[in-house]
N, C-alpha and C positions, 0 to 999 in steps of 0.2 A: 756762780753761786752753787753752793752742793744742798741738792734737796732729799728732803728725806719721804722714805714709803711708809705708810700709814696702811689700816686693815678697816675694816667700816668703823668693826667697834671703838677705834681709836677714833674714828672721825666722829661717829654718832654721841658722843660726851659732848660736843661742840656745837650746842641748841640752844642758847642764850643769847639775848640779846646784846649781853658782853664779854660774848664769848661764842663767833658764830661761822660755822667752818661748811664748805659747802661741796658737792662735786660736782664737777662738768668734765666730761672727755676723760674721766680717769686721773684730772688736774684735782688736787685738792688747793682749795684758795680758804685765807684767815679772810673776810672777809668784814670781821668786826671794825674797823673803821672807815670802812665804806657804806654801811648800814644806815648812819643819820643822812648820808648825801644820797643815797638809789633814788633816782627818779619817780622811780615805779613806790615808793614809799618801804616801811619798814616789816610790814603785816606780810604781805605778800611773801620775801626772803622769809621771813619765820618762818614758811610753813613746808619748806626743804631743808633747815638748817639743822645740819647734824648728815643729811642726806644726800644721794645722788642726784642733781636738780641740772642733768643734762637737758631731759625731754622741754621743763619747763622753760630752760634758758633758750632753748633755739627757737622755741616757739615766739620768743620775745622780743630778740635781741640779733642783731646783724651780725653774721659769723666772725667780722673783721673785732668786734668790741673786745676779743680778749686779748685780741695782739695788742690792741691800743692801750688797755690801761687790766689788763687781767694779770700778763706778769707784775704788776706791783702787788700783788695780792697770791700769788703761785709759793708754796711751801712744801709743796711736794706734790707726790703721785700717789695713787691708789696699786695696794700689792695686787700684784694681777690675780692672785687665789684667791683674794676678797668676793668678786663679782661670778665667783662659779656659782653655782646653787643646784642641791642635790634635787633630781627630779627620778617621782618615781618611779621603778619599774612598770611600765603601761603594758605588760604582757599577758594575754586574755588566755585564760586556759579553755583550751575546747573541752 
């Protein structure tokens, strides 16, 4: 399967509940038909979707869950210049 890269902003339109795209690891996953079956209920996914929901997933979920059923939901990666962020110059002037 050829997956495609995505930038946040492509991802971050993707915050609806039928329409619900999420990140882990840099993996971007559609996860809109898996949203009525999550365990964990629908509230909870809402409230990274659009977003990076690594922290929250590992906190959750046994590292093995995405080999088992995460590739059926994998559509692509995050462009790796997505996740830079410009931090400011911290240089104190004496």
């Amino acid at each position: 399967m050829k997956y495609t890269i995505y930038t946040l902003d492509d991802i971050s339109i993707h915050n609806k509940k039928d329409d619900c795209w999420i990140i882990i690891s840099n993996g971007v996953y559609d996860i809109t038909e898996f949203l009525p079956i999550h365990p964990g209920g629908i509230s909870i996914v809402m409230m990274v979707a659009g977003k990076d929901a690594t922290d929250y997933f590992n906190e959750l979920h046994r590292p093995e869950i995405l080999k088992e059923i995460g590739n059926n939901y994998l559509i692509g990666f995050l462009d790796n210049e997505s996740d830079i962020t410009v931090k400011p110059n911290n240089l104190s002037r004496l």
